[in-house]
C-alpha positions in Angstrom: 26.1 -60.3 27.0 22.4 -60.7 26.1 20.7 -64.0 26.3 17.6 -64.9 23.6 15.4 -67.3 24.5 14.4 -69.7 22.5 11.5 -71.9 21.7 11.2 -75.2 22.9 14.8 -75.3 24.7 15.3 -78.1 27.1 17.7 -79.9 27.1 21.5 -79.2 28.2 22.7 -78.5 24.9 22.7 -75.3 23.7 20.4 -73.9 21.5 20.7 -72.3 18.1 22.4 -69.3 17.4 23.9 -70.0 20.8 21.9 -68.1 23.0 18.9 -68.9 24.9 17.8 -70.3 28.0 17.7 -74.1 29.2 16.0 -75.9 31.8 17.6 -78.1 33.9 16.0 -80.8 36.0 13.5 -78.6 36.3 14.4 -76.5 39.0 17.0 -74.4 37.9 17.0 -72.3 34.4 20.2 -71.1 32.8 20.7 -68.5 30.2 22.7 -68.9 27.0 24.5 -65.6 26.5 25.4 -64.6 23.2 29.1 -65.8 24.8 28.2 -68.7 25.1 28.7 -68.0 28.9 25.8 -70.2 30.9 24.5 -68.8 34.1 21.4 -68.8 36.0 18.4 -66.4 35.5 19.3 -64.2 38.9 22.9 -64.1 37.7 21.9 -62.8 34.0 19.9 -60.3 35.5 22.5 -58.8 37.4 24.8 -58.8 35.1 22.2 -57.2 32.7 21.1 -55.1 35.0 25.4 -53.3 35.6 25.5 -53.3 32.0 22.1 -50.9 32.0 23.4 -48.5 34.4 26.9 -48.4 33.0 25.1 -47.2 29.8 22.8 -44.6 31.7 26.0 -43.6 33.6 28.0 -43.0 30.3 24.8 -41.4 29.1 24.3 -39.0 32.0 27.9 -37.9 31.6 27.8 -37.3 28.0 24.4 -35.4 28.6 26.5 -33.2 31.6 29.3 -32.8 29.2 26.6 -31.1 26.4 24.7 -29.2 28.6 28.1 -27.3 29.8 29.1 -26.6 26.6 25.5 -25.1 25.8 25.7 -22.8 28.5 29.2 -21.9 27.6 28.0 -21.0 23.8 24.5 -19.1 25.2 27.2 -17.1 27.2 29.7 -16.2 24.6 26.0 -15.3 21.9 24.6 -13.1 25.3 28.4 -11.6 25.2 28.4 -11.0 21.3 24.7 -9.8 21.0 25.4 -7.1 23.4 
């Protein structure tokens, strides 16, 4: 999903390693994903920016998940110690 840019890109073909970022006529950059999927700068960001906070949601929940069980375990040691 990530684009590289790379140096010196631009022309229309793609660049080495198949990601990077391309000018076109000047006005309009598009990005090289890793997919070899072109899109424009706004649209890479985007899509970047749902992957981030799909991550930080699958985060969060693992983090909710942990914290139960820690408080679960600190109840059964209170339960034991006494």
């Amino acid at each position: 999903m990530l684009g590289r840019a790379r140096g010196g890109a631009s022309s229309r073909t793609r660049p080495e390693g198949g990601a990077g970022v391309i000018n076109v006529a000047g006005s309009t950059t598009i990005v090289v994903t890793d997919g070899g999927q072109e899109v424009t700068v706004s649209q890479f960001v985007a899509q970047l920016d749902e992957a981030a906070q799909r991550r930080l949601d699958s985060m969060h929940q693992r983090l909710r998940l942990l914290e139960q069980q820690m408080e679960t375990l600190e109840a059964e040691v209170g339960k034991a110690s006494s």
